[in-house]
PQR file with spaces between the fields and no chain letter, atoms N, CA, C, O and H, PARSE charges and radii, in Angstrom:
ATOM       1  N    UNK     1     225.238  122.684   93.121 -0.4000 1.5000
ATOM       2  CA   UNK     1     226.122  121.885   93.950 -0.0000 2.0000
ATOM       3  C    UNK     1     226.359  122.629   95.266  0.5500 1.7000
ATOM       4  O    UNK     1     226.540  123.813   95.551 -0.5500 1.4000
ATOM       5  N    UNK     2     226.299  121.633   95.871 -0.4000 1.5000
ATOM       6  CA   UNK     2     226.591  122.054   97.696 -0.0000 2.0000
ATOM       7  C    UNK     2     227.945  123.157   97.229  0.5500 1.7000
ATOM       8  O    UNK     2     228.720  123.032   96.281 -0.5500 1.4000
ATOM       9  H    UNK     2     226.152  120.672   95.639  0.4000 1.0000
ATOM      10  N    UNK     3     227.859  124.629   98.646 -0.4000 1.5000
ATOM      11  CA   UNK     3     229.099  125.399   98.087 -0.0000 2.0000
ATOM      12  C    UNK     3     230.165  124.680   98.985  0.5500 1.7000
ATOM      13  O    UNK     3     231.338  124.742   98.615 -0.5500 1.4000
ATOM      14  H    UNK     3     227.229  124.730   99.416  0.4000 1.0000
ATOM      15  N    UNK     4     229.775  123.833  100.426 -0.4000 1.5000
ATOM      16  CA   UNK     4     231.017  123.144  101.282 -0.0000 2.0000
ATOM      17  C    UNK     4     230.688  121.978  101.323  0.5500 1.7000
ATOM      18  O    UNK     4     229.619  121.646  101.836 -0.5500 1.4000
ATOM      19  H    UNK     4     228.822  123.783  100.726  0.4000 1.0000
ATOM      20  N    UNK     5     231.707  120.930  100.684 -0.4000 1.5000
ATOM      21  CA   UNK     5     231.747  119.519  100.964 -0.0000 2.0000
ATOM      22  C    UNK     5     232.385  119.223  101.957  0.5500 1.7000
ATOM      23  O    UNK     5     233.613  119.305  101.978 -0.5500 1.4000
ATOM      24  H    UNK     5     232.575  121.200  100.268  0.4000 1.0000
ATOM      25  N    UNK     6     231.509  118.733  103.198 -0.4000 1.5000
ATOM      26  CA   UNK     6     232.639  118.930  104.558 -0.0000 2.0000
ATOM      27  C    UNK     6     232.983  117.370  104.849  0.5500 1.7000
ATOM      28  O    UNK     6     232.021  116.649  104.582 -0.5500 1.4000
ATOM      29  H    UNK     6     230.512  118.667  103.181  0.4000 1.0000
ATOM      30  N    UNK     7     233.806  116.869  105.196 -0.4000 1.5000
ATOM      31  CA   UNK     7     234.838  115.409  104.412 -0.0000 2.0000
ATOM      32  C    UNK     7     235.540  115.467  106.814  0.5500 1.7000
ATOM      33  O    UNK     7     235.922  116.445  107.457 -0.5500 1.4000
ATOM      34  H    UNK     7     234.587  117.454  105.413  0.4000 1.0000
ATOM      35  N    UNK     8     235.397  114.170  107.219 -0.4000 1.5000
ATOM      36  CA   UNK     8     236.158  114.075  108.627 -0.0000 2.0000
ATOM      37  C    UNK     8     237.229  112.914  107.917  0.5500 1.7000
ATOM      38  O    UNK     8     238.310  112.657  108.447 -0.5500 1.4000
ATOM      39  H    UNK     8     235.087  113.375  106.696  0.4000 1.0000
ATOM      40  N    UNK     9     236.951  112.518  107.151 -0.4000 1.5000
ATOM      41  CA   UNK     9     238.302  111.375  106.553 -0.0000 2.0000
ATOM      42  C    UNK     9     239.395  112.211  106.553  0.5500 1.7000
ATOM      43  O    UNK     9     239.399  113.115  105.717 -0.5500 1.4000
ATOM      44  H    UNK     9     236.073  112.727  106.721  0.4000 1.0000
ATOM      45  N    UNK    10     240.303  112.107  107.295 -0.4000 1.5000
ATOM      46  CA   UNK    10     241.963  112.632  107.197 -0.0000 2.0000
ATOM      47  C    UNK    10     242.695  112.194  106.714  0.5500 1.7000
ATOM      48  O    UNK    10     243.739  112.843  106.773 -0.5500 1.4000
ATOM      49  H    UNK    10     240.300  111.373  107.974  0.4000 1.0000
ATOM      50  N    UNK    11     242.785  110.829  105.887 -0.4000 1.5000
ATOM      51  CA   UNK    11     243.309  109.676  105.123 -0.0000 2.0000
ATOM      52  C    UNK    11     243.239  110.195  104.232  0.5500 1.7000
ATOM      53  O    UNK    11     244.325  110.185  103.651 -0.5500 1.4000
ATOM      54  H    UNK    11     241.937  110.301  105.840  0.4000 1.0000
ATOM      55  N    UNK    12     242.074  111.001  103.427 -0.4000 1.5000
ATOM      56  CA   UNK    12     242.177  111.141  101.913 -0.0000 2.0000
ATOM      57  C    UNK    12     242.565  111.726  101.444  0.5500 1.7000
ATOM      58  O    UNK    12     242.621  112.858  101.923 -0.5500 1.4000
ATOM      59  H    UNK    12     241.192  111.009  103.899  0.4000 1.0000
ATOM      60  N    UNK    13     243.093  111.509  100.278 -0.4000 1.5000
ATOM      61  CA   UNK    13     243.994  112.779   99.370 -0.0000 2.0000
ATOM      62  C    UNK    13     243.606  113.657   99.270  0.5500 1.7000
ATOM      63  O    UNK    13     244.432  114.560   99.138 -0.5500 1.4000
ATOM      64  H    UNK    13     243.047  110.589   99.888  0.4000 1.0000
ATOM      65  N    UNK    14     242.124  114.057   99.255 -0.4000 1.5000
ATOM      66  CA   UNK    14     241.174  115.507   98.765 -0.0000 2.0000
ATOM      67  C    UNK    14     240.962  116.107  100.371  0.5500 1.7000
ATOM      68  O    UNK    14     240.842  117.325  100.499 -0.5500 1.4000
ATOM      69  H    UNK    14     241.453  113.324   99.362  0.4000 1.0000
ATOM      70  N    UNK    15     240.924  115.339  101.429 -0.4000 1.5000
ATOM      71  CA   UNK    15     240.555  116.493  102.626 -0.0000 2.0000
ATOM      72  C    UNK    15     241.694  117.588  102.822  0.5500 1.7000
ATOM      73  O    UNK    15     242.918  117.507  102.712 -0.5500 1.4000
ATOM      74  H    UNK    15     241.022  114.349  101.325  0.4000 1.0000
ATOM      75  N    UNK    16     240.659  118.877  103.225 -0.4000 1.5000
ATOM      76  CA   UNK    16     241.703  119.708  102.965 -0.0000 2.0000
ATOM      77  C    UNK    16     240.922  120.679  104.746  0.5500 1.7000
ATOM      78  O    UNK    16     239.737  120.707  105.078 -0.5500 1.4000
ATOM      79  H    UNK    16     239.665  118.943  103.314  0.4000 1.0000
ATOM      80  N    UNK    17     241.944  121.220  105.387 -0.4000 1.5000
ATOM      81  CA   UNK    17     241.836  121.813  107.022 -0.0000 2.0000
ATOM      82  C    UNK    17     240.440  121.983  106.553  0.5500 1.7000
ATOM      83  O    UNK    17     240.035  122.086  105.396 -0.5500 1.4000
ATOM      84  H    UNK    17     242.906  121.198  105.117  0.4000 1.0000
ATOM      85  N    UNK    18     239.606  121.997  107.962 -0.4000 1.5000
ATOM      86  CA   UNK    18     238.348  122.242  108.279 -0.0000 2.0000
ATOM      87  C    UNK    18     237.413  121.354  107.921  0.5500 1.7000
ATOM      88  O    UNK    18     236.221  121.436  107.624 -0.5500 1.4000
ATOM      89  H    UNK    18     239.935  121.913  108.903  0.4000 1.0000
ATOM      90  N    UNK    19     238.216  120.463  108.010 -0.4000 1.5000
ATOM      91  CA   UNK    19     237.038  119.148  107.279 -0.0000 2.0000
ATOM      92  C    UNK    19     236.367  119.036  105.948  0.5500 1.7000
ATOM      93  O    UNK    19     235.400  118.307  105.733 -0.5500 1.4000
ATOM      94  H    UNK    19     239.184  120.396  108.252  0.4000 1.0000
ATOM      95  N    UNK    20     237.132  120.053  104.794 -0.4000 1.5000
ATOM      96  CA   UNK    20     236.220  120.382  103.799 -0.0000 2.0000
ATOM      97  C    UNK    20     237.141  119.236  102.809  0.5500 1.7000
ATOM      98  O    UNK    20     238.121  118.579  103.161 -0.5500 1.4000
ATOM      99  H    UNK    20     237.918  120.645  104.969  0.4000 1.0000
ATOM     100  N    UNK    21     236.499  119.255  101.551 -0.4000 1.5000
ATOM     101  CA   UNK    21     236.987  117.853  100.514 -0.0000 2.0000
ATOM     102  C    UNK    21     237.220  118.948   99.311  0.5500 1.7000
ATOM     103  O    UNK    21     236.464  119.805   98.853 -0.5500 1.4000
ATOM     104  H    UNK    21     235.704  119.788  101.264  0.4000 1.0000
ATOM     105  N    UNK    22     238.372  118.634   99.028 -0.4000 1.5000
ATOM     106  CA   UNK    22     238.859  119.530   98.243 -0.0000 2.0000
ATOM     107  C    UNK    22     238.943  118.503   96.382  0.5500 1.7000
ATOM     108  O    UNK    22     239.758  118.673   95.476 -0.5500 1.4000
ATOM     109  H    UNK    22     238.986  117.938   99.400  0.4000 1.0000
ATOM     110  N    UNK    23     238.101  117.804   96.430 -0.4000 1.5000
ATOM     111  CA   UNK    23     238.054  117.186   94.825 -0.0000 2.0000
ATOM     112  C    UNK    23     237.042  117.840   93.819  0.5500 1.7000
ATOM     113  O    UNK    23     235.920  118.234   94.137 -0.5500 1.4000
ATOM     114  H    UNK    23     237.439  117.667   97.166  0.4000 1.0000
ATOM     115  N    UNK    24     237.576  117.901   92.587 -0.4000 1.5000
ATOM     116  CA   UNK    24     236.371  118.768   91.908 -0.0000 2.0000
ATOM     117  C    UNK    24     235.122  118.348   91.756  0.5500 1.7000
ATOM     118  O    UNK    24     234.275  119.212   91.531 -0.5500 1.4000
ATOM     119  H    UNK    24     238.488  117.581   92.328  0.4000 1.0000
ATOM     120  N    UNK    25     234.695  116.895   91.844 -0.4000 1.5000
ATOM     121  CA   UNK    25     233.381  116.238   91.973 -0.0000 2.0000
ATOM     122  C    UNK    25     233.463  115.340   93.179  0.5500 1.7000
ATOM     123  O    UNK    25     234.439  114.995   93.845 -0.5500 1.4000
ATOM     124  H    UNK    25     235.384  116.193   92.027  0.4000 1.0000
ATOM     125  N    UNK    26     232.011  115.012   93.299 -0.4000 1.5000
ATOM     126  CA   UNK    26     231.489  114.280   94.539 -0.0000 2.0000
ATOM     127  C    UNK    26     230.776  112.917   93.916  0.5500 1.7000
ATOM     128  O    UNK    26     229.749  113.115   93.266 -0.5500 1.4000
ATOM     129  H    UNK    26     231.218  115.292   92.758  0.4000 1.0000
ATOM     130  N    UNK    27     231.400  111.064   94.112 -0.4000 1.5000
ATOM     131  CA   UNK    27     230.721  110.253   93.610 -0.0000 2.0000
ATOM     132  C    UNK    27     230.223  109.519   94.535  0.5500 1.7000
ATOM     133  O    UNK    27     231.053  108.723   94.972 -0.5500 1.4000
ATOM     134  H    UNK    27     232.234  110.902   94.639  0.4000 1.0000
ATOM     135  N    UNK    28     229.041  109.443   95.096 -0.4000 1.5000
ATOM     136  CA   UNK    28     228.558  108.875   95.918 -0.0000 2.0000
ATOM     137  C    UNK    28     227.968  107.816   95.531  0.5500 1.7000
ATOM     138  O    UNK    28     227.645  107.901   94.346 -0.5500 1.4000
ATOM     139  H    UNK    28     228.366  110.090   94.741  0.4000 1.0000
ATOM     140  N    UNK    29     227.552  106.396   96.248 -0.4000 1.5000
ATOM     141  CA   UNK    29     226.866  105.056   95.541 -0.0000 2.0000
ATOM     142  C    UNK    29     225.658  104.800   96.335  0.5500 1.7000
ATOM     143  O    UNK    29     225.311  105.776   96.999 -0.5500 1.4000
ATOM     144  H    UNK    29     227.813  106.327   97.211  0.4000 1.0000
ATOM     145  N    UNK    30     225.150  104.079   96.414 -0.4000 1.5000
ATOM     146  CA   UNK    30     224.557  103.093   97.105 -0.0000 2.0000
ATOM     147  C    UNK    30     225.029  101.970   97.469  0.5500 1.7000
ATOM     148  O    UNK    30     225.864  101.532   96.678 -0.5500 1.4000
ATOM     149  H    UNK    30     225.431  103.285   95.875  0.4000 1.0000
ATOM     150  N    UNK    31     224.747  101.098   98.680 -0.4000 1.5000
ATOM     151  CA   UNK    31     225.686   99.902   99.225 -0.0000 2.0000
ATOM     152  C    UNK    31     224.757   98.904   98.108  0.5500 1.7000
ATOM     153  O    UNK    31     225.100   97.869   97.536 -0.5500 1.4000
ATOM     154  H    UNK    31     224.069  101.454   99.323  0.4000 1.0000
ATOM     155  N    UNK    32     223.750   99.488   98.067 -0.4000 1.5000
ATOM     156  CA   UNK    32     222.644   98.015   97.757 -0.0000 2.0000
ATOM     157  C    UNK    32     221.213   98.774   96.207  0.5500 1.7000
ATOM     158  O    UNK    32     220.057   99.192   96.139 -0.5500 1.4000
ATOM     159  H    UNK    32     223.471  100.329   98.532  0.4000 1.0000
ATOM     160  N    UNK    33     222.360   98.513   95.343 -0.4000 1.5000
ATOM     161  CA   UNK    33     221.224   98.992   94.243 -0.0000 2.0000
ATOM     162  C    UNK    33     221.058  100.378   94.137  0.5500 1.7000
ATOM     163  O    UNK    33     222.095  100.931   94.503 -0.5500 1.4000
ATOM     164  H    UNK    33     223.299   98.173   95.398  0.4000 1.0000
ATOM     165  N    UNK    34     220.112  101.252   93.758 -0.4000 1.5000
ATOM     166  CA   UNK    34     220.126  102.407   93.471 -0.0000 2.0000
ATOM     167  C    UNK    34     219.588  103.224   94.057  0.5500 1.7000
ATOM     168  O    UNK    34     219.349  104.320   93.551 -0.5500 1.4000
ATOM     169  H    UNK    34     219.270  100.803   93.461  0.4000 1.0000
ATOM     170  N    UNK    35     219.185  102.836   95.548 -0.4000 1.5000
ATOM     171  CA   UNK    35     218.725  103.696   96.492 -0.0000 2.0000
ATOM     172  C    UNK    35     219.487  103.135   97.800  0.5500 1.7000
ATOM     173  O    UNK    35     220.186  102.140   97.994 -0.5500 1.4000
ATOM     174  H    UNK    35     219.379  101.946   95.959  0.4000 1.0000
ATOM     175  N    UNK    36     218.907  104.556   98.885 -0.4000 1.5000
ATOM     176  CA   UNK    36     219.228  103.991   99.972 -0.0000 2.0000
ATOM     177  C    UNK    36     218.241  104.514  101.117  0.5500 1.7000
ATOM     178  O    UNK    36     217.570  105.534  100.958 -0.5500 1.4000
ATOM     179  H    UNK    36     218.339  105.364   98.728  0.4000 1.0000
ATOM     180  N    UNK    37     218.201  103.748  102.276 -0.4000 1.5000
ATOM     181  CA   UNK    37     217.434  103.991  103.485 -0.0000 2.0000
ATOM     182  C    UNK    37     218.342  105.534  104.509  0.5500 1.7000
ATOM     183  O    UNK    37     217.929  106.626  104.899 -0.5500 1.4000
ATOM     184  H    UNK    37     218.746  102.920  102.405  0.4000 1.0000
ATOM     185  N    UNK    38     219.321  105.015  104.573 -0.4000 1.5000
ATOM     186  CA   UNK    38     220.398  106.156  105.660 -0.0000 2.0000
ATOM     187  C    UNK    38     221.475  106.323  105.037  0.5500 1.7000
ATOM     188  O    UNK    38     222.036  105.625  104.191 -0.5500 1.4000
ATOM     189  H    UNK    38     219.657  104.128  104.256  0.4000 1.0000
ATOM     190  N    UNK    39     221.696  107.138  105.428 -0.4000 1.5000
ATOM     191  CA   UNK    39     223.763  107.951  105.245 -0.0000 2.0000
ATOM     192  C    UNK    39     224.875  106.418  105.458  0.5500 1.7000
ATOM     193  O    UNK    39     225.968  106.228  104.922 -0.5500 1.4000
ATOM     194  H    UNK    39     221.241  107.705  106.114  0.4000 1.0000
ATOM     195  N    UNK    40     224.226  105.629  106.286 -0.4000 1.5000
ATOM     196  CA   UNK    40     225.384  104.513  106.613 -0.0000 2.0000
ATOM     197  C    UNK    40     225.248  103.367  105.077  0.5500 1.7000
ATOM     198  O    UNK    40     225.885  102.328  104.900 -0.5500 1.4000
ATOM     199  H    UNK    40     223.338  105.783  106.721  0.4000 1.0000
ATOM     200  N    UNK    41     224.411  103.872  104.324 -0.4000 1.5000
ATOM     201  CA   UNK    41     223.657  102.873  103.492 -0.0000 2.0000
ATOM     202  C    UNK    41     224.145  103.529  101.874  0.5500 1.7000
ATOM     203  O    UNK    41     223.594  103.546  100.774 -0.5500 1.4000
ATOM     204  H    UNK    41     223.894  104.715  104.468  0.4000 1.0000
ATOM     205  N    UNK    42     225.251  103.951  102.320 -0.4000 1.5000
ATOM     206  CA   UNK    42     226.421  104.598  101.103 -0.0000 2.0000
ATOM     207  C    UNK    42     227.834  105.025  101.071  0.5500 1.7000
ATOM     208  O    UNK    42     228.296  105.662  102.018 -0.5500 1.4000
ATOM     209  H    UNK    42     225.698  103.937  103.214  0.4000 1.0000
ATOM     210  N    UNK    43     228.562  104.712  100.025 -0.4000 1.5000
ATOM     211  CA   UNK    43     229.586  104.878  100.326 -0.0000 2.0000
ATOM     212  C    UNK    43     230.396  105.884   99.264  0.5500 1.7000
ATOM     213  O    UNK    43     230.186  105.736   98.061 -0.5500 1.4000
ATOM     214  H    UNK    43     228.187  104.196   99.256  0.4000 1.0000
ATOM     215  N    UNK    44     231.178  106.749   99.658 -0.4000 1.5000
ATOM     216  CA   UNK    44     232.260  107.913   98.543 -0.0000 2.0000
ATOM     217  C    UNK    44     232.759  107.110   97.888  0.5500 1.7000
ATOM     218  O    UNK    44     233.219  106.035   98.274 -0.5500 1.4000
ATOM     219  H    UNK    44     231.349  106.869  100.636  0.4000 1.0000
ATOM     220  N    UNK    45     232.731  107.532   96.810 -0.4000 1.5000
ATOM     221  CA   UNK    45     233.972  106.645   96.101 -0.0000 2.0000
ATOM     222  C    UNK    45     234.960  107.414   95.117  0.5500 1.7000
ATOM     223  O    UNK    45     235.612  106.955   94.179 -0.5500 1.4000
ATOM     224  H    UNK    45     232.358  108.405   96.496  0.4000 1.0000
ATOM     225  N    UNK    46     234.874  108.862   95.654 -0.4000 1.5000
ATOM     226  CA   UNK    46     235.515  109.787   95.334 -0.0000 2.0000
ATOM     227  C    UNK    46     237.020  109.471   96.484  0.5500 1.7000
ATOM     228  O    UNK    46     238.174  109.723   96.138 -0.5500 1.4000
ATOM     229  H    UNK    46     234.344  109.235   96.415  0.4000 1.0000
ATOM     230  N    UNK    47     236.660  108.929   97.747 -0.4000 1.5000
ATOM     231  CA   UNK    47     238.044  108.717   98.058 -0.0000 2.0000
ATOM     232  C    UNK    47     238.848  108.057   97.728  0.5500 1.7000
ATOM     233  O    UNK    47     238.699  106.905   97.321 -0.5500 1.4000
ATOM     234  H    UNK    47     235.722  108.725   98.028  0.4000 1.0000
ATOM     235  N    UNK    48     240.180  108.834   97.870 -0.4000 1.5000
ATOM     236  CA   UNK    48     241.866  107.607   97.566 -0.0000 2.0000
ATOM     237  C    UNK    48     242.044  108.049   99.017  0.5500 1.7000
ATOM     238  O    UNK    48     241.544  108.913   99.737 -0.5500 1.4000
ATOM     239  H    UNK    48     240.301  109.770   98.201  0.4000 1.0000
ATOM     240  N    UNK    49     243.081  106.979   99.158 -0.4000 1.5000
ATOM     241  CA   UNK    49     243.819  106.661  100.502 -0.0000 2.0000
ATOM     242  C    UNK    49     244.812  107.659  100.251  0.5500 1.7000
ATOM     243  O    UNK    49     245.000  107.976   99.076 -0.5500 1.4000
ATOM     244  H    UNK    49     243.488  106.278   98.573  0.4000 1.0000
ATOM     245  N    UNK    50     245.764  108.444  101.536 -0.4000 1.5000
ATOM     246  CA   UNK    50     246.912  109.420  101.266 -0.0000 2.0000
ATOM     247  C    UNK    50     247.656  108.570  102.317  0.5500 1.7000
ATOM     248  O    UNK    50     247.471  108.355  103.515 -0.5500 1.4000
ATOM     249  H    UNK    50     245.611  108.187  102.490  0.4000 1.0000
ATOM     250  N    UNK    51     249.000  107.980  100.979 -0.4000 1.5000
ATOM     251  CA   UNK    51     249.833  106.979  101.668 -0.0000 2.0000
ATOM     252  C    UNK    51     250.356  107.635  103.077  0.5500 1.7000
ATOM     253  O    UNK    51     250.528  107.010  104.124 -0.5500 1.4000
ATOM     254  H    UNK    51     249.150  108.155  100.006  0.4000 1.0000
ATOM     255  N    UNK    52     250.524  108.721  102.914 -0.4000 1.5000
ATOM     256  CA   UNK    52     251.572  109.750  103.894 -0.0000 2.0000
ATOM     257  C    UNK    52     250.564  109.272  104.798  0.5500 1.7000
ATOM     258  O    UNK    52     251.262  108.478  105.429 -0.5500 1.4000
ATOM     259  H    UNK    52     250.385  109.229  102.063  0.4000 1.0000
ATOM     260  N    UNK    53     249.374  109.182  105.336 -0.4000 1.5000
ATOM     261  CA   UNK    53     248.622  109.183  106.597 -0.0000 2.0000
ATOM     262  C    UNK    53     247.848  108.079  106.991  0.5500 1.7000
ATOM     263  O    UNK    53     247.084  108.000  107.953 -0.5500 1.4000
ATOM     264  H    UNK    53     248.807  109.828  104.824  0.4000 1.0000
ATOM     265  N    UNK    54     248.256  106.853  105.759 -0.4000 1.5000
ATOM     266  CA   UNK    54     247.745  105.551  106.098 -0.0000 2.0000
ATOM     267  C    UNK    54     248.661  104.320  107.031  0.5500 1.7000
ATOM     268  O    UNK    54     248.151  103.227  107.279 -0.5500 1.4000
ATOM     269  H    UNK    54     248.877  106.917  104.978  0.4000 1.0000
């Protein structure tokens, strides 16, 4: 596993200073089936919203 998960979402409960994601796993999807073409062509779904900054 990657040693820095680096996270620019400031909304989420797991970002933690320096842009890093402070959750113990990483769940990433596909938008469309089980692959994807680009980075825009997936989505975390390790994030929650952090009411405090929504």
């Amino acid at each position: 596993m990657a040693k820095d998960v680096l996270c620019e979402v400031r909304n989420c409960q797991f970002w933690e200073s320096g842009n890093l994601c402070g959750a113990d796993q990483i769940y990433v999807v596909s938008q469309s089936g089980d692959t994807a073409d680009t980075s825009s062509g997936t989505d975390c779904k390790t994030f929650i919203p952090n009411d405090e900054l929504s």
